[in-house]
ZAZA-187903 format. One record per residue: residue number from 1; residue in three letters; x, y, z of N, C-alpha, C, CB in turn. Coordinates in steps of 0.001 Angstrom, whole numbers, plus 500000, padded with zeros to 6 digits. Each point is the difference from the previous one (the first is absolute). Last residue first. Glycine has a CB too. Layout:
+-----+------+--------+--------+--------+--------+--------+--------+--------+--------+--------+--------+--------+--------+
:  nr : rest :   n.xx :   n.yy :   n.zz :  ca.xx :  ca.yy :  ca.zz :   c.xx :   c.yy :   c.zz :  cb.xx :  cb.yy :  cb.zz :
+-----+------+--------+--------+--------+--------+--------+--------+--------+--------+--------+--------+--------+--------+
: NUM :  ala :      X :      Y :      Z :      X :      Y :      Z :      X :      Y :      Z :      X :      Y :      Z :
...
+-----+------+--------+--------+--------+--------+--------+--------+--------+--------+--------+--------+--------+--------+
end
This chain:
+-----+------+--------+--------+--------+--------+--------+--------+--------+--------+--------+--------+--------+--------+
:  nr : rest :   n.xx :   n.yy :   n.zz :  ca.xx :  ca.yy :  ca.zz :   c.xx :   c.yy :   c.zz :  cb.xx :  cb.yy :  cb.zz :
+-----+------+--------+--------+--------+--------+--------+--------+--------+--------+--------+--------+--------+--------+
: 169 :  unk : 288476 : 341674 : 650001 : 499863 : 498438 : 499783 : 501094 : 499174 : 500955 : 499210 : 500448 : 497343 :
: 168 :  unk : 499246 : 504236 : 503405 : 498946 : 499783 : 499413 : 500246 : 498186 : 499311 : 499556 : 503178 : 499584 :
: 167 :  unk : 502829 : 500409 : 504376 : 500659 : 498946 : 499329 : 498531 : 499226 : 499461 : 502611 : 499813 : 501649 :
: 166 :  unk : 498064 : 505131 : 500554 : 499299 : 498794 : 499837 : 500453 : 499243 : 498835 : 498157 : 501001 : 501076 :
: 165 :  unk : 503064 : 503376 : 502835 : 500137 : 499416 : 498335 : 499382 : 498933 : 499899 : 502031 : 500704 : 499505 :
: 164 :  unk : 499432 : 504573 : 502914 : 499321 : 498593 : 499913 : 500283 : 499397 : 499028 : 498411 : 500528 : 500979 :
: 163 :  unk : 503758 : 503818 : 501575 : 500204 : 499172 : 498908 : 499460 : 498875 : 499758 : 501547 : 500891 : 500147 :
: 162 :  unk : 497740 : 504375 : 502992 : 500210 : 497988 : 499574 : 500171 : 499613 : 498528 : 498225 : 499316 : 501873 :
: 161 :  unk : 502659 : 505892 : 500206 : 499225 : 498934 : 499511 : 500211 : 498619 : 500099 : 499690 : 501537 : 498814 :
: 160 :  unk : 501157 : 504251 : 503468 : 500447 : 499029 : 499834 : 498586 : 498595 : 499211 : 502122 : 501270 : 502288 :
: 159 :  unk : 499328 : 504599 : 497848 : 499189 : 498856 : 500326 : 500006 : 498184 : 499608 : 498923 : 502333 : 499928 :
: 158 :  unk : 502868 : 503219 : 501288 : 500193 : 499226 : 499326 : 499212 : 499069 : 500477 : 501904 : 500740 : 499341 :
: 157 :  unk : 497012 : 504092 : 500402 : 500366 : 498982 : 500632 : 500504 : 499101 : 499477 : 498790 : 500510 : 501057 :
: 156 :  unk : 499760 : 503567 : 497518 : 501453 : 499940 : 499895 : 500307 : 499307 : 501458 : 500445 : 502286 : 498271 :
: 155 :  unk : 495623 : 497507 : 499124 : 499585 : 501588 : 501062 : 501200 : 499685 : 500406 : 497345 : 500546 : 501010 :
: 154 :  unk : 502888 : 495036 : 496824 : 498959 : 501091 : 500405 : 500076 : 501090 : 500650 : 499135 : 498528 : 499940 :
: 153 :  unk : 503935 : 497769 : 497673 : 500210 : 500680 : 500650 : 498554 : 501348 : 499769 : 502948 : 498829 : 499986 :
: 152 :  unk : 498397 : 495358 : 499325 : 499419 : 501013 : 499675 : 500375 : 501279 : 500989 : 498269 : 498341 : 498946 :
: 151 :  unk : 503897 : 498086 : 501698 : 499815 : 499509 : 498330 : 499398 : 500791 : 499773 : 499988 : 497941 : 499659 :
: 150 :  unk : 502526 : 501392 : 504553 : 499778 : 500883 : 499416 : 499486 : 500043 : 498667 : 501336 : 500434 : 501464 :
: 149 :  unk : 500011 : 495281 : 500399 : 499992 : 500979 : 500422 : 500272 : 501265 : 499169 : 500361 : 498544 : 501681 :
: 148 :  unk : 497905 : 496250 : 497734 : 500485 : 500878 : 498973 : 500061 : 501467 : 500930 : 498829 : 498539 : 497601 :
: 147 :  unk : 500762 : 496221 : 503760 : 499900 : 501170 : 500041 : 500644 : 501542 : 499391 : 499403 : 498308 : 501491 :
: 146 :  unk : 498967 : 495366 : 498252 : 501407 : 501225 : 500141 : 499019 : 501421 : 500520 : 502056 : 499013 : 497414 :
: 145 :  unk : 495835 : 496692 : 500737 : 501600 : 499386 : 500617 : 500648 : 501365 : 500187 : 500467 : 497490 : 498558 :
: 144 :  unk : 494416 : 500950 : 502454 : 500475 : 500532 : 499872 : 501700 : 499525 : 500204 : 497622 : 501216 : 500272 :
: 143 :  unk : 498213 : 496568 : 497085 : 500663 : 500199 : 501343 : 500741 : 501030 : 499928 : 500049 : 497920 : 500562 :
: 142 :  unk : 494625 : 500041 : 497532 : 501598 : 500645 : 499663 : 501012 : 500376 : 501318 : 498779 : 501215 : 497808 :
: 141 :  unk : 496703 : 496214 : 501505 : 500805 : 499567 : 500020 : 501582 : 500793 : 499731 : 497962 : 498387 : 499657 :
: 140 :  unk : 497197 : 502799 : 500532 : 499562 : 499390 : 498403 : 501584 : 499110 : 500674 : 498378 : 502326 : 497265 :
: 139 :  unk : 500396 : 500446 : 506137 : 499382 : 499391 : 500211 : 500045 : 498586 : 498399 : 498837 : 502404 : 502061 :
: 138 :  unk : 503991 : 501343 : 498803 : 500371 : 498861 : 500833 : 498731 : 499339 : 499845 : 501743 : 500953 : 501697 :
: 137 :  unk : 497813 : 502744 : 496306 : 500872 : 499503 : 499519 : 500518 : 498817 : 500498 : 500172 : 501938 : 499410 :
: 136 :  unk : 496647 : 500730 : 502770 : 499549 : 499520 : 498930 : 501241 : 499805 : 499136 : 497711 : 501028 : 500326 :
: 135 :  unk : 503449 : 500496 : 503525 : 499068 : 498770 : 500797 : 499446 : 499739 : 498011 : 498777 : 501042 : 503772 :
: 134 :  unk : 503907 : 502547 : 495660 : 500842 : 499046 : 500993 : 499189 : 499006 : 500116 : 501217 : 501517 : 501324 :
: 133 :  unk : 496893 : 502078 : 497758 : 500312 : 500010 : 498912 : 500641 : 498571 : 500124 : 500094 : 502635 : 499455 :
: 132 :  unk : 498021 : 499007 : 504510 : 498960 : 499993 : 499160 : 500634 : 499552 : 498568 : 498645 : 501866 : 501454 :
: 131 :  unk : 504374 : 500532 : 501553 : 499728 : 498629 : 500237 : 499125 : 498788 : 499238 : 500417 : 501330 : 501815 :
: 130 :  unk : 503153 : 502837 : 498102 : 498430 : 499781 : 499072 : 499536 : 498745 : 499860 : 500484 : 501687 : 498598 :
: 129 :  unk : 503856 : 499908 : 502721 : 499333 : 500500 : 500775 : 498557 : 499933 : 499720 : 501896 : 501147 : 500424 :
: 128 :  unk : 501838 : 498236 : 496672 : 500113 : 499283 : 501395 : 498808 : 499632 : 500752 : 501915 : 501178 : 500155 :
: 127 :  unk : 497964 : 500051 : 494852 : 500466 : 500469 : 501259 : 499788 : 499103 : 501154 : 499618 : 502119 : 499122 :
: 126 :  unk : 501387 : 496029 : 496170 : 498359 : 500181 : 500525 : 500729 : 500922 : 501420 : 498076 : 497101 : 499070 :
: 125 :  unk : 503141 : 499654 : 496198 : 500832 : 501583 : 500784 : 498841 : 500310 : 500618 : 501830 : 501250 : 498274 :
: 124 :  unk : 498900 : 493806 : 498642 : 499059 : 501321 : 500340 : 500935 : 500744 : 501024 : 497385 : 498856 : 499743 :
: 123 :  unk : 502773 : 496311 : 496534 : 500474 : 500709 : 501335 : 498950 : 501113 : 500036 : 502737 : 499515 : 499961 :
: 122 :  unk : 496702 : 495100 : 497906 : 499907 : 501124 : 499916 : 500387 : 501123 : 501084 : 498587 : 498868 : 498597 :
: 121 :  unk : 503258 : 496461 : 498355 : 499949 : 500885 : 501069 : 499457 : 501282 : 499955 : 501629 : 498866 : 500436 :
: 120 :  unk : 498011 : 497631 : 496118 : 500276 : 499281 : 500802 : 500115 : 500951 : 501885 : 501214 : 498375 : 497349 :
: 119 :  unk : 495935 : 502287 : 497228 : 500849 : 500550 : 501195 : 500378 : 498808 : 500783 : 498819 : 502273 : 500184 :
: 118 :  unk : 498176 : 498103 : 496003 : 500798 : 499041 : 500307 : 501159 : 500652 : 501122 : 499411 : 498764 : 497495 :
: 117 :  unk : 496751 : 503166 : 500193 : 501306 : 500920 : 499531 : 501434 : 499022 : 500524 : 498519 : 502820 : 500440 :
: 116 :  unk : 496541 : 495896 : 499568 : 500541 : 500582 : 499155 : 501097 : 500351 : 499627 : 498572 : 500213 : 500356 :
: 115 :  unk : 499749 : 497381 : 503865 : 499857 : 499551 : 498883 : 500172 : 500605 : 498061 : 498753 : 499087 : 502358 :
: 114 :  unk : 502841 : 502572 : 501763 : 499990 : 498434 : 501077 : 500281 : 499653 : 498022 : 497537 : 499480 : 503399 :
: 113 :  unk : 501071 : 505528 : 497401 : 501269 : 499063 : 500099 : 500859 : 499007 : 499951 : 499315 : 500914 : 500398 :
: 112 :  unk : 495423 : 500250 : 499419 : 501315 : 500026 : 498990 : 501056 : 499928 : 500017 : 499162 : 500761 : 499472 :
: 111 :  unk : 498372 : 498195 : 504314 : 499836 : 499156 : 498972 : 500580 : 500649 : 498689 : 497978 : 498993 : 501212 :
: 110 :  unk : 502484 : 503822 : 502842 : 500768 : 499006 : 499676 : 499714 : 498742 : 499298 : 500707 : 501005 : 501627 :
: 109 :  unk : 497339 : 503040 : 498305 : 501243 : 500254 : 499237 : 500699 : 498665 : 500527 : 500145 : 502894 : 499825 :
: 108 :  unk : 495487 : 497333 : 501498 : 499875 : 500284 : 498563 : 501576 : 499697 : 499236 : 497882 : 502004 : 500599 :
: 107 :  unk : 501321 : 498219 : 504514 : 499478 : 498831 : 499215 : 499954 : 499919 : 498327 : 498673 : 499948 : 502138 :
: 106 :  unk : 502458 : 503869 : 500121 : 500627 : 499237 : 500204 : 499717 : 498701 : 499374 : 500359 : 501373 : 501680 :
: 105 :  unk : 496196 : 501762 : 498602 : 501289 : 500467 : 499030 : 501111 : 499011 : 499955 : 499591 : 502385 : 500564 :
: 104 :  unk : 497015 : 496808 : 502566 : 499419 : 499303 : 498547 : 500739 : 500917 : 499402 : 497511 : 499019 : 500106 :
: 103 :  unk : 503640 : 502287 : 504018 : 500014 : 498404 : 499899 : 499180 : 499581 : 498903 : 500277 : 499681 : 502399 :
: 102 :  unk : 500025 : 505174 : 497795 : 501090 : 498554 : 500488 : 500467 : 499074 : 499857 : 499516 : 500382 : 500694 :
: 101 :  unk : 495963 : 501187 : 500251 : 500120 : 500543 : 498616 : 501906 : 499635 : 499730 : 497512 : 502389 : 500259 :
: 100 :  unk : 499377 : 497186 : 503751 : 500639 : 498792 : 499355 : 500666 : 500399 : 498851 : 498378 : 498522 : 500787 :
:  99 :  unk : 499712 : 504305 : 502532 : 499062 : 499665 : 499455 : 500554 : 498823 : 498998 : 498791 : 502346 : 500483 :
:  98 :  unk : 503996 : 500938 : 502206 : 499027 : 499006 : 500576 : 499323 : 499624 : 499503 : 500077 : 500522 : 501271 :
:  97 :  unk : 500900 : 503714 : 496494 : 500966 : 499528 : 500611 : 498940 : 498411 : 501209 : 501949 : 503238 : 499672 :
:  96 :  unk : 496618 : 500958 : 497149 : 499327 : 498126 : 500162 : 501409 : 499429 : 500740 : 498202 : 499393 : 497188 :
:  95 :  unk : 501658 : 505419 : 502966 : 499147 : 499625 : 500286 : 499473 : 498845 : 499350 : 499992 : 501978 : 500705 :
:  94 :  unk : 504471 : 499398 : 498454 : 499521 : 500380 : 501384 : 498651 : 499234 : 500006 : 501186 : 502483 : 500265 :
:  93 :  unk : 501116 : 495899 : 495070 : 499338 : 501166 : 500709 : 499531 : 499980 : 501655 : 499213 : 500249 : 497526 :
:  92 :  unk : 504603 : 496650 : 499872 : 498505 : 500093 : 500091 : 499402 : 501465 : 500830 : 500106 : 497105 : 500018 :
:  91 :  unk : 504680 : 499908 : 497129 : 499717 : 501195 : 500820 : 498198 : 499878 : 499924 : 502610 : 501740 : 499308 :
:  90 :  unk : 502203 : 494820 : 499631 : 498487 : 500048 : 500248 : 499878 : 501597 : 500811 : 499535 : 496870 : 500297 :
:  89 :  unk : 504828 : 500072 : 496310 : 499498 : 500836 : 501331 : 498369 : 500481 : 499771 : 502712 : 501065 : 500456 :
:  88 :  unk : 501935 : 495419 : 498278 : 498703 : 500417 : 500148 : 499630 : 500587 : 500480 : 499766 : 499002 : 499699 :
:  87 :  unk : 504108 : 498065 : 498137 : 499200 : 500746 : 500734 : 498903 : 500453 : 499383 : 501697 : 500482 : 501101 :
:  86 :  unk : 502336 : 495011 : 497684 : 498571 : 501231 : 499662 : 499928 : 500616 : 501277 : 498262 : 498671 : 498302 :
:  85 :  unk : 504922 : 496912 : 499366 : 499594 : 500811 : 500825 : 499357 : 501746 : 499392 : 501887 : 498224 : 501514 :
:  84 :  unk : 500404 : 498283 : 496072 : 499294 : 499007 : 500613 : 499178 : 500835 : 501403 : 501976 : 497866 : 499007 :
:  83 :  unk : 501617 : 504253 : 497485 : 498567 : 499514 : 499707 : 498979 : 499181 : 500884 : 501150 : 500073 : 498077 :
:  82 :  unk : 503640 : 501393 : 501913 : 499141 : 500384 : 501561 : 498113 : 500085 : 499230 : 502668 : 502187 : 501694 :
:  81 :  unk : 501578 : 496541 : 495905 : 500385 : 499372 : 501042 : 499159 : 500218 : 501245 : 502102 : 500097 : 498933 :
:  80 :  unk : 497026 : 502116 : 496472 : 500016 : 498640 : 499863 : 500411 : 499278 : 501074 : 500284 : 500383 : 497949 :
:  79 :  unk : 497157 : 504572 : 502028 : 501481 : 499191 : 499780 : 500086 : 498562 : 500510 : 501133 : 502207 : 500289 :
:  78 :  unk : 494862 : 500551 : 500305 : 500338 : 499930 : 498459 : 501654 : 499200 : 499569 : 498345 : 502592 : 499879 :
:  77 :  unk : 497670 : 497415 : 504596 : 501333 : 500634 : 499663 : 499800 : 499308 : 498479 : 501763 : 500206 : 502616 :
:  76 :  unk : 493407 : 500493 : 499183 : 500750 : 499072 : 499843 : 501609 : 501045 : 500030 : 497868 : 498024 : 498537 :
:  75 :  unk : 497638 : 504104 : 503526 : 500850 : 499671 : 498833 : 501048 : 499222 : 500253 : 499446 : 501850 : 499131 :
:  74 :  unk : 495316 : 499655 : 502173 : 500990 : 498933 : 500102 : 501183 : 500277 : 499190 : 498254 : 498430 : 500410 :
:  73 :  unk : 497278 : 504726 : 502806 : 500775 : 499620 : 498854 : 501391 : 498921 : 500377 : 499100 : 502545 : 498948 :
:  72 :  unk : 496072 : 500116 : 502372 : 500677 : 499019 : 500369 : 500364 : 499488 : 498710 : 498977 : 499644 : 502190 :
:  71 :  unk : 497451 : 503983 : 500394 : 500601 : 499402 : 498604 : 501036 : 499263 : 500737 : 499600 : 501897 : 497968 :
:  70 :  unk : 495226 : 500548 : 503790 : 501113 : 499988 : 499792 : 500682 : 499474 : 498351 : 499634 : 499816 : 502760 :
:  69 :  unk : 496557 : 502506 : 497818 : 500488 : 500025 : 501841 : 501206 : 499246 : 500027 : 497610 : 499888 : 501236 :
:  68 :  unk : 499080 : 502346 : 494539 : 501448 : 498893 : 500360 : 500322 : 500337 : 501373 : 501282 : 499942 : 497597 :
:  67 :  unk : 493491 : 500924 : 500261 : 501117 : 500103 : 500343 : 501511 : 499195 : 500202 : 498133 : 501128 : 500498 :
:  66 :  unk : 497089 : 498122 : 497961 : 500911 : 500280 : 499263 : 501128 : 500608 : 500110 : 498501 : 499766 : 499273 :
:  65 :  unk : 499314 : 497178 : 503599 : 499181 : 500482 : 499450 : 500688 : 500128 : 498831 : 498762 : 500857 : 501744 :
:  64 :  unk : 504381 : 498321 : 500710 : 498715 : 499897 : 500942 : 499273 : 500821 : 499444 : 500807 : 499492 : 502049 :
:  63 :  unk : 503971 : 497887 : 496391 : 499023 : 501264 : 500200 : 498893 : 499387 : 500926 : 500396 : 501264 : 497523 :
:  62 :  unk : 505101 : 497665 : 500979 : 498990 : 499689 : 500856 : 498766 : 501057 : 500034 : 501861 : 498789 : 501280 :
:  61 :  unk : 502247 : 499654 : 495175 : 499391 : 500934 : 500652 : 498833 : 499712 : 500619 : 501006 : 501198 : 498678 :
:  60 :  unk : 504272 : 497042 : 499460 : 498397 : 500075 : 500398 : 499980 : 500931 : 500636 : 499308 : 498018 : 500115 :
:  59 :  unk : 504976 : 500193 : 496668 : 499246 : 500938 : 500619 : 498230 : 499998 : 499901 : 502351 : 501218 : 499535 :
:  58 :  unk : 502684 : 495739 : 499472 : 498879 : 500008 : 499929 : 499458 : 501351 : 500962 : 500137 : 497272 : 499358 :
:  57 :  unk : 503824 : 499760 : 497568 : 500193 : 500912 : 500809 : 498201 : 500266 : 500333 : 502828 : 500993 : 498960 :
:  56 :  unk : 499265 : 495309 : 498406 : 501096 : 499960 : 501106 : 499411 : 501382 : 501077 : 502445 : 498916 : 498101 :
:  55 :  unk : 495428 : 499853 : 497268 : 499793 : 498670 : 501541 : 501195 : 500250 : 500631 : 498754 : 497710 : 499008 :
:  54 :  unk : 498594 : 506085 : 498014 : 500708 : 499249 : 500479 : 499669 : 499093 : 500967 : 501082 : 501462 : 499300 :
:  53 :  unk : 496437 : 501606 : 498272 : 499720 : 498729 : 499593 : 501504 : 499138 : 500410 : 498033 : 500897 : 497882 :
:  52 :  unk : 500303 : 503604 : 503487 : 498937 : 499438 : 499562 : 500415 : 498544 : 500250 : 499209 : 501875 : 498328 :
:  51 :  unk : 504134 : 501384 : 502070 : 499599 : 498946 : 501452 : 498745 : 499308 : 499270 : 500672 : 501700 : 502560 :
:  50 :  unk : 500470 : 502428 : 494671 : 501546 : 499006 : 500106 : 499458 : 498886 : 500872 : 502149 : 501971 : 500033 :
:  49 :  unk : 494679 : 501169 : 500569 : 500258 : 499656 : 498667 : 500672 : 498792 : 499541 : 499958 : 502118 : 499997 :
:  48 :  unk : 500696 : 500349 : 504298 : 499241 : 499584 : 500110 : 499645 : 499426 : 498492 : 499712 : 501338 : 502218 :
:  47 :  unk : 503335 : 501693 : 497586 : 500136 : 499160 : 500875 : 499152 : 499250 : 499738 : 500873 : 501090 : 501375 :
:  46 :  unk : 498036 : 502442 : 496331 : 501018 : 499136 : 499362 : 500547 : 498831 : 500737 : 500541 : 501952 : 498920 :
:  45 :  unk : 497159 : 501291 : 502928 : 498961 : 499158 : 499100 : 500449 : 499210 : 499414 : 498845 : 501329 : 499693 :
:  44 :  unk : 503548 : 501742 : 503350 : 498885 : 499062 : 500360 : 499047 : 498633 : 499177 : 500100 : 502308 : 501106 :
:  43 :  unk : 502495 : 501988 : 497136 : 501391 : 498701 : 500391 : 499061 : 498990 : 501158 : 502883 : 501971 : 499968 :
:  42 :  unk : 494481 : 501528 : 498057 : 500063 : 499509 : 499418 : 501233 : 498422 : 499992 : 498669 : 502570 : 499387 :
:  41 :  unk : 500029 : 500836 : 503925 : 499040 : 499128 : 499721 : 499923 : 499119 : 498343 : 498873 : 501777 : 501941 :
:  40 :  unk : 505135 : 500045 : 501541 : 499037 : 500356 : 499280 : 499197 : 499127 : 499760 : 501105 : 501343 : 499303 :
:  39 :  unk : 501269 : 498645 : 504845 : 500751 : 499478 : 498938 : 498898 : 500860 : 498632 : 501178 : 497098 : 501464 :
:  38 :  unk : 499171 : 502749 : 503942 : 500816 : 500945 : 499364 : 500335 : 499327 : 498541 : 501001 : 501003 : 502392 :
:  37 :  unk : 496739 : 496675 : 501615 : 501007 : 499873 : 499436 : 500559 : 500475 : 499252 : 499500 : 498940 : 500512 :
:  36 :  unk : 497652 : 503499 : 503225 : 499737 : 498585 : 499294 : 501606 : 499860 : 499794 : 497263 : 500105 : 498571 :
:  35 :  unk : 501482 : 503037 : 504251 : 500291 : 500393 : 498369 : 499973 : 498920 : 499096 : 501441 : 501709 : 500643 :
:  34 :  unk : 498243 : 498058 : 504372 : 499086 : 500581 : 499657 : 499620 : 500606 : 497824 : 500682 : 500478 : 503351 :
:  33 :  unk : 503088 : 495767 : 498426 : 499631 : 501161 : 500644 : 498575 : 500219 : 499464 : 502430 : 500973 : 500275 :
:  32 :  unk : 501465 : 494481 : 499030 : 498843 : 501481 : 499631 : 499458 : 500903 : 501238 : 498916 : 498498 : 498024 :
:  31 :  unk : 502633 : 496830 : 502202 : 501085 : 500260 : 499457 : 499722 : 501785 : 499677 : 500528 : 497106 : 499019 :
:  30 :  unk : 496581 : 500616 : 505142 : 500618 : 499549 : 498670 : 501231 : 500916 : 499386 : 497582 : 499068 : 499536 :
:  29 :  unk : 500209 : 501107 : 504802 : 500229 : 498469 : 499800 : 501032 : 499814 : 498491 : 497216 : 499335 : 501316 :
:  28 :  unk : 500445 : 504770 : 501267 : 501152 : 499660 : 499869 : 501248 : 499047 : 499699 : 498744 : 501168 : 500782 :
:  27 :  unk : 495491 : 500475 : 498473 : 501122 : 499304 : 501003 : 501239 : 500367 : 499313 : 498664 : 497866 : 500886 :
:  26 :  unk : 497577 : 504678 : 497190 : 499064 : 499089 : 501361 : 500855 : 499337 : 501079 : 498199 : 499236 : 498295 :
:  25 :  unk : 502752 : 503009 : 497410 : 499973 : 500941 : 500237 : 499251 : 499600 : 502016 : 499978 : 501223 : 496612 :
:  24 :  unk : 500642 : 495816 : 499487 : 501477 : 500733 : 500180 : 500036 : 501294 : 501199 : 500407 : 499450 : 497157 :
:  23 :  unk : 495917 : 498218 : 500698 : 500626 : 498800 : 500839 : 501058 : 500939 : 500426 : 499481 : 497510 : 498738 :
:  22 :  unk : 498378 : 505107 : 498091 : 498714 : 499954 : 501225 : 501182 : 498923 : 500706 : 496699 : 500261 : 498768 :
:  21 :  unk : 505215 : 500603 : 497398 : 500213 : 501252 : 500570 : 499457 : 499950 : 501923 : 499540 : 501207 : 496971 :
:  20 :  unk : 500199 : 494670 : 499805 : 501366 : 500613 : 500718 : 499633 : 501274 : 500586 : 501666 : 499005 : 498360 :
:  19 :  unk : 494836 : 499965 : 499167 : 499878 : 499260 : 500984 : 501162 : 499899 : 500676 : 498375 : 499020 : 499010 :
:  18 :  unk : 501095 : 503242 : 496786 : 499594 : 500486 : 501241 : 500166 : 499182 : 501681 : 498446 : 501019 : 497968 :
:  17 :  unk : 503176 : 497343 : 497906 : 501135 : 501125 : 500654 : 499270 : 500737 : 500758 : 501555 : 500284 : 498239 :
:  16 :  unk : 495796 : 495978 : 500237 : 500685 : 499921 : 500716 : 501653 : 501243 : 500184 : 498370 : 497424 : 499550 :
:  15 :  unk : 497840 : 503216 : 497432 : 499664 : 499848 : 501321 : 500465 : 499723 : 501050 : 498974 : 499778 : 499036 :
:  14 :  unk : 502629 : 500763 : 496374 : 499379 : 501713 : 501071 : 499611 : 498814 : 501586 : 497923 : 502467 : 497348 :
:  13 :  unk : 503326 : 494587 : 499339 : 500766 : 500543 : 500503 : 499976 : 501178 : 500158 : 500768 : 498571 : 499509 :
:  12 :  unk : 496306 : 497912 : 498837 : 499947 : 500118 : 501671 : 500945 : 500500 : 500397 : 498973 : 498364 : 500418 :
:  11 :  unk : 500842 : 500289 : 494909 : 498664 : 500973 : 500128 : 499978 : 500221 : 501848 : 498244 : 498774 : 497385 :
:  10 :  unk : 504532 : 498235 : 501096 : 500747 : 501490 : 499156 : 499038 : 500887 : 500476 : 501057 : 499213 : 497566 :
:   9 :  unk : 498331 : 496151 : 505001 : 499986 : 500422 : 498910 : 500884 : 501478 : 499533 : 497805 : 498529 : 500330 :
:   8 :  unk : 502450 : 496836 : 503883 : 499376 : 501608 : 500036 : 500259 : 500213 : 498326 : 500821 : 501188 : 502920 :
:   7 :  unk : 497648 : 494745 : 499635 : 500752 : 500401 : 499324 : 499726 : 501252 : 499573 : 500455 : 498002 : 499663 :
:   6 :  unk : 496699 : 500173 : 504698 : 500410 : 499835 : 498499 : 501576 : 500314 : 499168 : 497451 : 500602 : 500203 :
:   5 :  unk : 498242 : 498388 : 504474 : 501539 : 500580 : 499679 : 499915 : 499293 : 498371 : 501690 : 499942 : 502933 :
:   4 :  unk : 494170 : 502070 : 500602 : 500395 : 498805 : 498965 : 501283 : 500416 : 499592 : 497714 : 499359 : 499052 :
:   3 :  unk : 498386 : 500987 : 505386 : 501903 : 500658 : 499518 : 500262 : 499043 : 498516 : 501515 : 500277 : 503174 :
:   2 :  unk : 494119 : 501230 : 499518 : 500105 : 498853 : 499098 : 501350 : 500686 : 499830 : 497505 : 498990 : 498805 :
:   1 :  unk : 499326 : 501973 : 505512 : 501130 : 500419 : 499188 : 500463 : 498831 : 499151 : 500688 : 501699 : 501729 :
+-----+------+--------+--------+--------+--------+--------+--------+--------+--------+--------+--------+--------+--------+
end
């Protein structure tokens, strides 16, 4: 398996609102459902577009072959007192889950961060309970400072999150 990660294009936005529908539809991890992210395919393209050639905001796409198994995205804050800080969030398909894919998304978004978009702090929202998500976030150095109770409410559970973070200088 050759995983090559990239910058995602205008031309990779069918694929990846597919690839929400398929990630969305596998865990409970993320922000989405089985319905992906519900946006059109043209307000897709325009996104992604807009990210080409920015240095504060960044979107990859992890394939295998020519598929996208996963993605992993950076965005800087826009307001001048909380410029110095960014998130991020990483989704990978069920079946390469374990396979590092992750951990070279990660690796990706935090050299742009570090070095592009000059971030000084990067945070994240990760369920509690999603250990696997937890051990690879702790592993690049992020800590947890809080708990965001009830942050998601599934099948009209509520579900509680961490608040990580990594101090990049």
């Amino acid at each position: 398996m050759e995983i090559k990660i990239e910058r995602a294009k205008a031309a990779d936005a069918k694929a990846i609102l597919d690839f929400t529908k398929v990630c969305g539809g596998e865990t409970d991890n993320l922000s989405f459902g089985e319905k992906g992210i519900q946006i059109s395919l043209e307000e897709e393209e325009q996104y992604i577009a807009s990210l080409e050639n920015s240095d504060k905001n960044v979107f990859y796409v992890a394939r295998d072959g020519e598929e996208i198994v996963g993605t992993g995205s950076f965005s800087a804050f826009q307001q001048e007192r909380m410029a110095h800080r960014g998130e991020f969030g990483i989704s990978v398909r069920k079946s390469h889950w374990n396979r590092g894919i992750g951990t070279k998304l990660l690796e990706k978004i935090l050299d742009f961060a570090k070095n592009t978009a000059e971030a000084e702090i990067v945070s994240l929202e990760v369920r509690s309970d999603n250990k696997s998500a937890i051990h690879l976030y702790s592993k690049f150095g992020f800590e947890k400072i809080g708990t965001f109770r009830g942050y998601f409410k599934v099948n009209g559970e509520l579900v509680d999150f961490d608040i990580m973070e990594l101090f990049l200088k």
